[in-house]
Residue frames relative to the residue before (quaternion, step in Angstrom):
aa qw qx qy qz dx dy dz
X 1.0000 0.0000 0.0000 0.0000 0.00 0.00 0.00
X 0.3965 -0.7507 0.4752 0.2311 3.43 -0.72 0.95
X 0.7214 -0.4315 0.4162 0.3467 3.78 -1.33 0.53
X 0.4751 0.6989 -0.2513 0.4718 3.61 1.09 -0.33
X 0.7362 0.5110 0.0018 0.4437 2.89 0.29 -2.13
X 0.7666 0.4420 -0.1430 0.4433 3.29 0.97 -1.11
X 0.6253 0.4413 -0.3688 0.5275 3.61 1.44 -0.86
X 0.6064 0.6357 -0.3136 0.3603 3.43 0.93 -0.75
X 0.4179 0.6752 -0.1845 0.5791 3.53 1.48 -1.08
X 0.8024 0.3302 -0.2122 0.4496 3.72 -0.06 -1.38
X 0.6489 0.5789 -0.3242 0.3724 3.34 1.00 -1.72
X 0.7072 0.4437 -0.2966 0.4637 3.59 0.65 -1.21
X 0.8374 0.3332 -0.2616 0.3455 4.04 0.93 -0.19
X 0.6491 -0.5414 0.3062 0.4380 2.78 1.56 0.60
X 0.6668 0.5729 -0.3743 0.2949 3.86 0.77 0.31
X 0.4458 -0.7525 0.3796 0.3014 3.43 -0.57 0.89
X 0.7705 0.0752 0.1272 0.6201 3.71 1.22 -1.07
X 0.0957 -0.7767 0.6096 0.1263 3.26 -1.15 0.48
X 0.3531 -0.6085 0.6223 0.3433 4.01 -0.76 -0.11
X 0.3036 -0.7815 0.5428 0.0494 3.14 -1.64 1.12
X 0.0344 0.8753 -0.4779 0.0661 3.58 -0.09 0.50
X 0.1878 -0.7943 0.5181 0.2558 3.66 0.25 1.42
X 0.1351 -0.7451 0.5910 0.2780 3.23 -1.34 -0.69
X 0.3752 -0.7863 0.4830 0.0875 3.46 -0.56 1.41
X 0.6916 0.4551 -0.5034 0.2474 3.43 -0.30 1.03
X 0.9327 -0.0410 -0.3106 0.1785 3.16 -1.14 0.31
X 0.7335 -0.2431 0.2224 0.5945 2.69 1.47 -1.62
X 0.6864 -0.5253 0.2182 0.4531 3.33 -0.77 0.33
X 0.3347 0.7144 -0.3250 0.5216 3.55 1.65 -0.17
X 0.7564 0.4572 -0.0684 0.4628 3.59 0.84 -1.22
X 0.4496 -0.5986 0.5026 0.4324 3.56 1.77 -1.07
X 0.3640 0.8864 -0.1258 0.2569 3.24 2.00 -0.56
X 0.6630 0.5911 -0.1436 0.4363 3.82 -0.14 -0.56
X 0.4236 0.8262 -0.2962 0.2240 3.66 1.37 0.05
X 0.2475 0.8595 -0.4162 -0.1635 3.46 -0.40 -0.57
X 0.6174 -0.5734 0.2756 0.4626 3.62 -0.99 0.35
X 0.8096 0.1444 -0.3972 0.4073 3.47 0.70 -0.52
X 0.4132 0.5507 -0.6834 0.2429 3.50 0.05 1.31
X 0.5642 0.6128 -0.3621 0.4184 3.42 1.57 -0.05
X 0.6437 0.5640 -0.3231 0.4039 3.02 1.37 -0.63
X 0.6781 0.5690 -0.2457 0.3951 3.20 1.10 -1.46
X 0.4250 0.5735 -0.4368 0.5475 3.90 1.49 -0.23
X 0.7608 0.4036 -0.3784 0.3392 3.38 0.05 -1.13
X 0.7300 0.5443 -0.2940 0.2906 3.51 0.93 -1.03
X 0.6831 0.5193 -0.3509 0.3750 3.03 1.56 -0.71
X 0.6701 0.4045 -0.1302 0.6086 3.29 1.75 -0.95
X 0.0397 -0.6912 0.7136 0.1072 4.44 0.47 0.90
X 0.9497 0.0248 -0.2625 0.1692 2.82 -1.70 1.28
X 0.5282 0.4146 -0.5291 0.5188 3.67 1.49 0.39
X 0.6872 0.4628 -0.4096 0.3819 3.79 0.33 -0.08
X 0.0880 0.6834 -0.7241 -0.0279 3.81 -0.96 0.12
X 0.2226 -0.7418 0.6316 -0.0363 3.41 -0.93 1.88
X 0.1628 -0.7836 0.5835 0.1375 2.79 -1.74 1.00
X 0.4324 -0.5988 0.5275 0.4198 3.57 -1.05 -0.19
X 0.1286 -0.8853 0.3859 0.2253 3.44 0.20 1.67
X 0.3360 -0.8612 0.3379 0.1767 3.61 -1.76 0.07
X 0.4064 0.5683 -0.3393 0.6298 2.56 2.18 0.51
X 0.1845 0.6553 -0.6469 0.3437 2.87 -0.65 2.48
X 0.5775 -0.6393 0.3756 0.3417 3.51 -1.14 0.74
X 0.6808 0.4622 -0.4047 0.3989 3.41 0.74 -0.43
X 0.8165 0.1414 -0.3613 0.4276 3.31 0.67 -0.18
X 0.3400 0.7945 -0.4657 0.1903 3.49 0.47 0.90
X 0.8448 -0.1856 0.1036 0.4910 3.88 -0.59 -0.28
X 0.7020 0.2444 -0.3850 0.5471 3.75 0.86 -0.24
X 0.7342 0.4959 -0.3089 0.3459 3.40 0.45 -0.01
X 0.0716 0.7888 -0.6077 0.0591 3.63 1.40 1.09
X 0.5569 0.6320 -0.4809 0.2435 3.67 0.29 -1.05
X 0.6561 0.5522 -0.2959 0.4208 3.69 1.10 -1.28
X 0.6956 0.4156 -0.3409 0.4767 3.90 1.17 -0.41
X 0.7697 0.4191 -0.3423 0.3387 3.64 1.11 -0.63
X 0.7051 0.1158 -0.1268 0.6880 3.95 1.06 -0.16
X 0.7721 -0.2800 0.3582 0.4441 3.14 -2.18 0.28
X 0.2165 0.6325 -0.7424 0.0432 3.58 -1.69 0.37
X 0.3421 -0.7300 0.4584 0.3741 3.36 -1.27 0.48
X 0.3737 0.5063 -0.6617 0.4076 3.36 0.47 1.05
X 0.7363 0.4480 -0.3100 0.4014 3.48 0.07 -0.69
X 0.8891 0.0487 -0.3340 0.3090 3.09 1.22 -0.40
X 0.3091 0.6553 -0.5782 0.3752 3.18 1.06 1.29
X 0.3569 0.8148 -0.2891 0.3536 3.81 1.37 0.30
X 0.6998 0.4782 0.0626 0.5270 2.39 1.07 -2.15
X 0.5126 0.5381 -0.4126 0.5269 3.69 1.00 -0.87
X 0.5818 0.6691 -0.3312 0.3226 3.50 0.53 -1.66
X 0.7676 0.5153 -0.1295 0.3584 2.69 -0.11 -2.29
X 0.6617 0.5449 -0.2810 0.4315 3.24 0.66 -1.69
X 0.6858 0.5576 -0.2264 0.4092 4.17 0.77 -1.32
X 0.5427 0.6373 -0.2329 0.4950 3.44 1.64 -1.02
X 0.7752 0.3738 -0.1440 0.4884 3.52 0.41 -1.81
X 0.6887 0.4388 -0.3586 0.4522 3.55 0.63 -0.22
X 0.5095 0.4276 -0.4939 0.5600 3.84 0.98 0.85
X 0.4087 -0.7760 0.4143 0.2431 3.70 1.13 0.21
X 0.3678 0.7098 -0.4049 0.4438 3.59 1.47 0.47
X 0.7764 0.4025 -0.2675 0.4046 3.35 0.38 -0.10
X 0.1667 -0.8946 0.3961 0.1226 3.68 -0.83 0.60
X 0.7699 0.0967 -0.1542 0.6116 3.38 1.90 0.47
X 0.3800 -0.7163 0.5276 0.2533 3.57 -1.51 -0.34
X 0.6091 0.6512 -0.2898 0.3478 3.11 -0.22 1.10
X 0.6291 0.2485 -0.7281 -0.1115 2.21 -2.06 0.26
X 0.1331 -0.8207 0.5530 0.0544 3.32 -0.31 1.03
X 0.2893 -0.7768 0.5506 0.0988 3.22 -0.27 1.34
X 0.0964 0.7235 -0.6835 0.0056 4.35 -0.49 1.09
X 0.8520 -0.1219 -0.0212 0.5087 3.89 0.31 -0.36
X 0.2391 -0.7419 0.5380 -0.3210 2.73 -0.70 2.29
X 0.1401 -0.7837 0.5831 0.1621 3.75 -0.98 1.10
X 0.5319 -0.5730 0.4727 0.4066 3.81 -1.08 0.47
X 0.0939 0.7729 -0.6274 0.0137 3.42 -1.50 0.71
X 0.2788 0.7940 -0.4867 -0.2345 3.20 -1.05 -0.51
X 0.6380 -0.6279 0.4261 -0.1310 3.09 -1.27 1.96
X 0.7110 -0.0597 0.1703 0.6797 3.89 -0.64 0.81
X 0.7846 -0.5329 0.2868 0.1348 3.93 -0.09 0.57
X 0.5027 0.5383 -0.1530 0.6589 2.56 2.29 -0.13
X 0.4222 -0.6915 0.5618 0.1670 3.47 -0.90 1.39
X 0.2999 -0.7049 0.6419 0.0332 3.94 -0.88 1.25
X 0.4420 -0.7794 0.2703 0.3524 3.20 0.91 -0.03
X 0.7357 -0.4324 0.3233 0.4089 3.40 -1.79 0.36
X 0.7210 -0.3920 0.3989 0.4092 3.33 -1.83 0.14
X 0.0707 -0.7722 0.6239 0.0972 3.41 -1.47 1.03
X 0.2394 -0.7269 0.6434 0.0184 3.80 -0.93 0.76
X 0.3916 0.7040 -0.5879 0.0740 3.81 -0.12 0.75
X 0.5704 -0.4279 0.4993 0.4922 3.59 -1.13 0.43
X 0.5476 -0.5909 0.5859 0.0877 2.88 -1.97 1.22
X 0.8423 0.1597 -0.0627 0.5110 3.69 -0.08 -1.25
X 0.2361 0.8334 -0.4747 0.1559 3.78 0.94 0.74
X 0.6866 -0.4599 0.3746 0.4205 3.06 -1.80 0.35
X 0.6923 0.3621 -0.4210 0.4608 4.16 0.14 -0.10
X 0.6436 0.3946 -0.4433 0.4833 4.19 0.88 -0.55
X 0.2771 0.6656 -0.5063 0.4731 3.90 1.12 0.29
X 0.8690 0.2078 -0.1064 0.4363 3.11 -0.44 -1.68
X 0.4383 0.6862 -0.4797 0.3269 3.66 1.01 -0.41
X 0.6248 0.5995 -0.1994 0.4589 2.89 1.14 -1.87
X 0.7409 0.4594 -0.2691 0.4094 3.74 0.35 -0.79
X 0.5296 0.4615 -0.4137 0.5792 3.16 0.84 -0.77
X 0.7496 0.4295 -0.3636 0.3485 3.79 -0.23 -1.14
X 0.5188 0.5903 -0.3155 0.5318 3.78 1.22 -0.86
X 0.4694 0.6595 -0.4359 0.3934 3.75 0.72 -1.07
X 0.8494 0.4618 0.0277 0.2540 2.60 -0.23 -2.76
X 0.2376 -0.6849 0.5386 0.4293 3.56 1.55 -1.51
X 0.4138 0.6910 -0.4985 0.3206 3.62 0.89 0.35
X 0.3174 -0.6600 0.6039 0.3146 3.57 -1.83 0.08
X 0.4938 -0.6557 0.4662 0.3301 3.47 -1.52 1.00
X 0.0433 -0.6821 0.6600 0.3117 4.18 -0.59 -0.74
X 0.2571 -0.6906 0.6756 -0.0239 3.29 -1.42 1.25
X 0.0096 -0.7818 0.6031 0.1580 3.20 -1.09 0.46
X 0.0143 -0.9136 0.3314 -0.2352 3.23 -0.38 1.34
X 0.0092 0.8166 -0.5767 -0.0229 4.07 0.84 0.92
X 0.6424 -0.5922 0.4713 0.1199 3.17 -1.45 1.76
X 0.1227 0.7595 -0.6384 0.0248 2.84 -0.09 1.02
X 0.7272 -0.3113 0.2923 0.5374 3.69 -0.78 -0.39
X 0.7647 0.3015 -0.0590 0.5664 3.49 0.41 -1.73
X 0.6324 0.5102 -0.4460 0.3754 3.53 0.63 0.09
X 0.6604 0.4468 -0.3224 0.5102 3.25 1.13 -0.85
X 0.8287 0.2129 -0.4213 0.3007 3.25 0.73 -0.16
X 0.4231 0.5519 -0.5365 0.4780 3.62 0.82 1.16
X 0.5827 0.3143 -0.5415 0.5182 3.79 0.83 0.23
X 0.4473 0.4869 -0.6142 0.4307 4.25 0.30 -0.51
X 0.7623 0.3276 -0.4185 0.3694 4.12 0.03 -0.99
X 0.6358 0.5920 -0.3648 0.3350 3.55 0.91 -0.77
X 0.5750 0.6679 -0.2350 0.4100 3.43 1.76 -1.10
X 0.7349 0.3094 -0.1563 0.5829 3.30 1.03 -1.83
X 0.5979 0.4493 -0.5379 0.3890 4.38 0.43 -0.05
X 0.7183 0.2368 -0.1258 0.6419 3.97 0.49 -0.93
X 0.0135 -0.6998 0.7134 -0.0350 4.06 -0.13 1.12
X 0.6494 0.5565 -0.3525 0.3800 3.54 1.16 -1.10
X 0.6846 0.4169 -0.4370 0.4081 3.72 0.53 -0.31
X 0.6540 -0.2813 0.5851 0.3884 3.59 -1.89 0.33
X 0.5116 0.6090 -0.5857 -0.1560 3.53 -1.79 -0.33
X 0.2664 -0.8162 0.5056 0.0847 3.17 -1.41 0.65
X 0.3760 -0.7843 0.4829 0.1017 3.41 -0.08 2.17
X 0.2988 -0.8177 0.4623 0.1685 4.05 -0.54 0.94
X 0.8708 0.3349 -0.1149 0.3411 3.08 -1.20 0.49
X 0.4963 -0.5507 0.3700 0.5599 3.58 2.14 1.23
X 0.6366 -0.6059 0.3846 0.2824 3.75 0.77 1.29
X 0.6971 -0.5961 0.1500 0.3691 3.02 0.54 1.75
X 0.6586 -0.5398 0.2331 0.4696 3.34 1.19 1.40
X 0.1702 0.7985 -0.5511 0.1720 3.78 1.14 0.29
X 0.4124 -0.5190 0.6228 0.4156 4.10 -1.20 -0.25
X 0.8471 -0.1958 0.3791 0.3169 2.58 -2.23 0.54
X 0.8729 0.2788 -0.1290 0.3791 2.88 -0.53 -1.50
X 0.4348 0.6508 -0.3880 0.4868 3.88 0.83 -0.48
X 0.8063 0.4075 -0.1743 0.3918 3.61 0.33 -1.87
X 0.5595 0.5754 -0.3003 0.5155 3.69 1.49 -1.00
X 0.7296 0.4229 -0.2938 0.4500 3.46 0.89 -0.56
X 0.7217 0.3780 -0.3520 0.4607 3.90 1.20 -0.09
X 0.2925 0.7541 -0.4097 0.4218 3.39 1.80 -0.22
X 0.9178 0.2003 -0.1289 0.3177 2.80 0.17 -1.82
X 0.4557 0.4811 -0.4505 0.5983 3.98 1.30 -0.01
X 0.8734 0.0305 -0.2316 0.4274 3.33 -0.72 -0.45
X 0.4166 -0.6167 0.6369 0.2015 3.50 -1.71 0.91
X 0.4790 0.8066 -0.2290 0.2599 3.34 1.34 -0.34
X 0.7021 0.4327 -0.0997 0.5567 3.15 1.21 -1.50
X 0.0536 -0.6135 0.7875 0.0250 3.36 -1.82 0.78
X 0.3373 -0.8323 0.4352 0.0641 3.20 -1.69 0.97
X 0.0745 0.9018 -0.3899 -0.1709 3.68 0.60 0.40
X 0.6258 -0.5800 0.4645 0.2372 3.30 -1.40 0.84
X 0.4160 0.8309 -0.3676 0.0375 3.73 0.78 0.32
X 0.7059 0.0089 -0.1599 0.6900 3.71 0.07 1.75
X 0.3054 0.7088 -0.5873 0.2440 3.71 1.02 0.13
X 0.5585 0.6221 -0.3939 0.3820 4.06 1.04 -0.47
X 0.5384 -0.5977 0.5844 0.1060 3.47 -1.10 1.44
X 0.5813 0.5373 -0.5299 0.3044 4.09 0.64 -0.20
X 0.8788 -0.0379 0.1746 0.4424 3.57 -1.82 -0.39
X 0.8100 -0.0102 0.2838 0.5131 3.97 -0.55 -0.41
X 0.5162 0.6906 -0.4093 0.2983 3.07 1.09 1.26
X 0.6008 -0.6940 0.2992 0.2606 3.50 1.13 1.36
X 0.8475 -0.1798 0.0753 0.4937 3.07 -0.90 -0.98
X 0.3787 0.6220 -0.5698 0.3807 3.88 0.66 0.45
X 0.7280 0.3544 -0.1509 0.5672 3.79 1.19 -0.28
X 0.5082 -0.4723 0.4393 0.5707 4.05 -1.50 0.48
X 0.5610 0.5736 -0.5689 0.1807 3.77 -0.87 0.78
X 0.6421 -0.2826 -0.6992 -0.1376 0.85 -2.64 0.75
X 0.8333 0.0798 -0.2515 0.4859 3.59 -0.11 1.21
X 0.2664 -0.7718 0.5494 0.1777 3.55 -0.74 0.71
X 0.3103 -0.5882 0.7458 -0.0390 3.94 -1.49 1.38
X 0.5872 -0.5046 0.5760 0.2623 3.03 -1.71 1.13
X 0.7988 0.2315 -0.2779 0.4807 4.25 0.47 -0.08
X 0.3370 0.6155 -0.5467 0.4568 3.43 0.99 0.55
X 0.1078 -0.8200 0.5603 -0.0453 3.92 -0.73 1.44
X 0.1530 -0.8247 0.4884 0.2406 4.11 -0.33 -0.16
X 0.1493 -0.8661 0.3238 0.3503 3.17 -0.28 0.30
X 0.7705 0.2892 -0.3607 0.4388 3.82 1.00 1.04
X 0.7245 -0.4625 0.3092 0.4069 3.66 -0.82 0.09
X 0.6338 -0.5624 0.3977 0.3519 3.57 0.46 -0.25
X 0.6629 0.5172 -0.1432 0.5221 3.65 1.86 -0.35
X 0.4479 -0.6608 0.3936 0.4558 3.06 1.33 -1.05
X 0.3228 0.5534 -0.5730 0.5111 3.47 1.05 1.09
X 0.3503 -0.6864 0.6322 0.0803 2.90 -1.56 0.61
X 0.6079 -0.6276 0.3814 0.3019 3.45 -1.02 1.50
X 0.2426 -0.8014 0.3489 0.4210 3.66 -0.32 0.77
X 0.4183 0.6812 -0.4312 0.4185 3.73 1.30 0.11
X 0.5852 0.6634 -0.1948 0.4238 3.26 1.49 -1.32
X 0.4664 0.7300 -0.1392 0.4798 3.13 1.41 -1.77
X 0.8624 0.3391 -0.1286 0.3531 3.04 -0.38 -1.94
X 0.6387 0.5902 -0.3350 0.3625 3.95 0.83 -0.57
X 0.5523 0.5402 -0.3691 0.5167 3.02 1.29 -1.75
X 0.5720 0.6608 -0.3013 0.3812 3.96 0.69 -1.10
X 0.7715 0.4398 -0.1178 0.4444 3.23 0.67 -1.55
X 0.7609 0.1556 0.0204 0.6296 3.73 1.35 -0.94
X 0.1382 0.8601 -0.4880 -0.0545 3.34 0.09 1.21
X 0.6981 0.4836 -0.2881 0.4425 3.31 1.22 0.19
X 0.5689 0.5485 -0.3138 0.5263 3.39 1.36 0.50
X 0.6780 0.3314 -0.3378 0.5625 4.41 1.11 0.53
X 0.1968 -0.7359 0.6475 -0.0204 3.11 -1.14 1.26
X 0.6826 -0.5670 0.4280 0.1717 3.57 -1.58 0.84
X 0.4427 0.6950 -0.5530 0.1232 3.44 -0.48 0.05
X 0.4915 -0.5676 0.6354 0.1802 3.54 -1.99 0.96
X 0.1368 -0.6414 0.7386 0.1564 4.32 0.55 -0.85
X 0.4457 0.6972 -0.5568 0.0720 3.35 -0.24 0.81
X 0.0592 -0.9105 0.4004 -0.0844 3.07 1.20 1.59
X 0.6777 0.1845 -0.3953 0.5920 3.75 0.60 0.35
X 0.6490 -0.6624 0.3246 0.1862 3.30 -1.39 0.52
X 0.3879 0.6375 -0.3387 0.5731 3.48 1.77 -0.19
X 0.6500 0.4082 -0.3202 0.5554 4.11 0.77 -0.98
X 0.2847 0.7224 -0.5051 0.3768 3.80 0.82 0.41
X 0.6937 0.6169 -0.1400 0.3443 3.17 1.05 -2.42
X 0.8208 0.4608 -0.0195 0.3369 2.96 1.68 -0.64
X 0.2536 0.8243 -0.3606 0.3551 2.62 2.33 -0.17
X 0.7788 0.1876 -0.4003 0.4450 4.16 -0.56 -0.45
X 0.8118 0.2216 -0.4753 0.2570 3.28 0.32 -0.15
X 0.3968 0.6481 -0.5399 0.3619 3.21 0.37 1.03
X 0.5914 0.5432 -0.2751 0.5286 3.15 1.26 -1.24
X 0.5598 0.6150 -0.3348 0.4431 3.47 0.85 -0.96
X 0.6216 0.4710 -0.3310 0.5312 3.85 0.24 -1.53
X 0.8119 0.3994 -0.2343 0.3556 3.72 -0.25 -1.23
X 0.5940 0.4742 -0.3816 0.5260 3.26 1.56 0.26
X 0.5739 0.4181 -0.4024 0.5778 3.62 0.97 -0.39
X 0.6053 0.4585 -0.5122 0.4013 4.01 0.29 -0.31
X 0.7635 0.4500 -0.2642 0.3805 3.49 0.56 -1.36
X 0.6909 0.4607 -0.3758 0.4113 3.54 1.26 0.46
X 0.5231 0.6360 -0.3497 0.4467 3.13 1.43 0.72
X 0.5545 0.4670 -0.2346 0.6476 3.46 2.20 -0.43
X 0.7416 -0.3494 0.4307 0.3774 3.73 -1.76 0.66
X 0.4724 -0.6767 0.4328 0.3627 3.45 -0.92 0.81
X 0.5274 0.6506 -0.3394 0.4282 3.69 1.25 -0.12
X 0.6349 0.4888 -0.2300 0.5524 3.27 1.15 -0.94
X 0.6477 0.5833 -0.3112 0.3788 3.30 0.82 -1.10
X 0.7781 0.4346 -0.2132 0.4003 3.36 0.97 -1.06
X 0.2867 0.8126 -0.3057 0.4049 3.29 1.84 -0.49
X 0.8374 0.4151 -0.0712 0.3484 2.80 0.43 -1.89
X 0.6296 0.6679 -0.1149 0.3799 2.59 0.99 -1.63
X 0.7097 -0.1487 0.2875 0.6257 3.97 0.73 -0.99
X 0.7024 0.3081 -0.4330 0.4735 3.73 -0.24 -0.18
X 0.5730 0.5633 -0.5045 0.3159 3.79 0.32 0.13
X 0.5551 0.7033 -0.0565 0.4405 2.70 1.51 -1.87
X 0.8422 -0.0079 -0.1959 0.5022 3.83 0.55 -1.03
X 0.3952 0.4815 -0.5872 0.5169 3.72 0.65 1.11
X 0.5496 0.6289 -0.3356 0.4356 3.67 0.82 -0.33
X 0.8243 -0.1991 0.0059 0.5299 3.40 0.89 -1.32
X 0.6148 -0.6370 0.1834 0.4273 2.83 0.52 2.23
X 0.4458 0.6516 -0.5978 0.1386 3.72 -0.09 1.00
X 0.6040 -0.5875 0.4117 0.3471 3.74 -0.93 0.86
């Protein structure tokens, strides 16, 4: 989809900016075919509706390739070389998505891929982390709460306190009460609301693609907000970011009325909160004006 397509998209829902996040793998068949500086070149053509990342959803370091997160490899660290060449044109505003614990699906006809299992606090999200510490950037993780997962991101949280990160998906769909507890320990962590919306083809705002005894939502299916749900946003208003995930291009079709849902949530919260969420998290997050 062309940079066009996309401002047009926002303009008609009301959105000022959107984060970009290729995805490196096979083919457009896959969502595939991305790259960082086509993210960039959006932003340049469009200053301030685009917000590039350095993306992290790539085949080499995905699910058969765990070896590349637990010790040196030169994949991991021709990455970094990458990454490192990217962030230093000052175009870019994050790292990520690094996909470590990931359910199979497949979406609009299009396989999202298979189940992924990588090690949480590992020897390549280390140096990620540094590199991102470098730059002052935030990392994005994708990551469903599992028991042991959540508690390999507490080590990942408390070894690299210096880095930014931002746990997807209302922190891998964690509970209330889970998220109040990493809120407060680590100063580190931001949550973002991505597809968290209960509407038409709205992913992880529902049990999908398979529901787990810690798998939480964070609204009723109508557009009420959980009042536990409620109360956090309440409790932490500068720590939950917006997002649609509309990582295959068909979920496009869907773009306002997502935007739409996440407007009826944010009118259930203090207009302060509301705006928090809404954008002012978002550009205090990555220093935008």
């Amino acid at each position: 989809m062309s940079a066009e397509q996309l401002v047009q998209l926002m303009d008609a829902a009301g959105v000022k900016s959107m984060v970009l996040m290729a995805r490196y793998y096979r083919g457009a068949k896959d969502a595939g075919n991305g790259r960082d500086e086509q993210a960039l070149e959006f932003a340049r053509k469009f200053p301030g509706r685009f917000i590039p990342f350095v993306a992290g959803q790539r085949g080499d370091l995905g699910g058969r390739n765990r070896q590349v997160w637990e010790g040196p490899t030169q994949i991991g660290d021709n990455f970094l070389q990458q990454a490192e060449k990217k962030l230093q044109s000052g175009g870019y505003f994050g790292l990520g998505e690094f996909i470590l614990k990931h359910y199979a699906y497949t979406n609009f006809g299009v396989q999202g891929g298979g189940d992924v299992d990588l090690p949480v606090n590992s020897y390549l999200m280390h140096r990620i982390a540094e590199v991102a510490v470098k730059y002052r950037l935030p990392v994005l993780i994708h990551l469903e709460a599992e028991p042991e997962k959540v508690t390999a991101m507490a080590q990942l949280l408390e070894t690299k306190r210096g880095a930014k990160f931002v746990w997807a998906h209302h922190c891998g769909r964690s509970s209330a009460q889970q998220i109040r507890e990493f809120l407060t320990r680590y100063a580190n962590l931001t949550c973002d609301l991505g597809g968290m919306t209960a509407t038409r083809q709205g992913g992880y705002g529902r049990y999908w693609p398979k529901q787990t005894p810690w798998m939480h939502l964070i609204e009723d299916g109508s557009g009420k907000l959980f009042p536990e749900v409620k109360l956090l946003f309440e409790e932490f208003p500068h720590r939950f970011l917006l997002g649609t995930d509309a990582a295959h291009t068909p979920a496009l079709d869907f773009y306002a009325e997502r935007i739409d849902r996440f407007r009826e949530l944010l009118s259930q919260l203090r207009p302060a909160t509301a705006e928090n969420l809404g954008y002012g998290n978002a550009q205090r997050l990555f220093g935008l004006k």
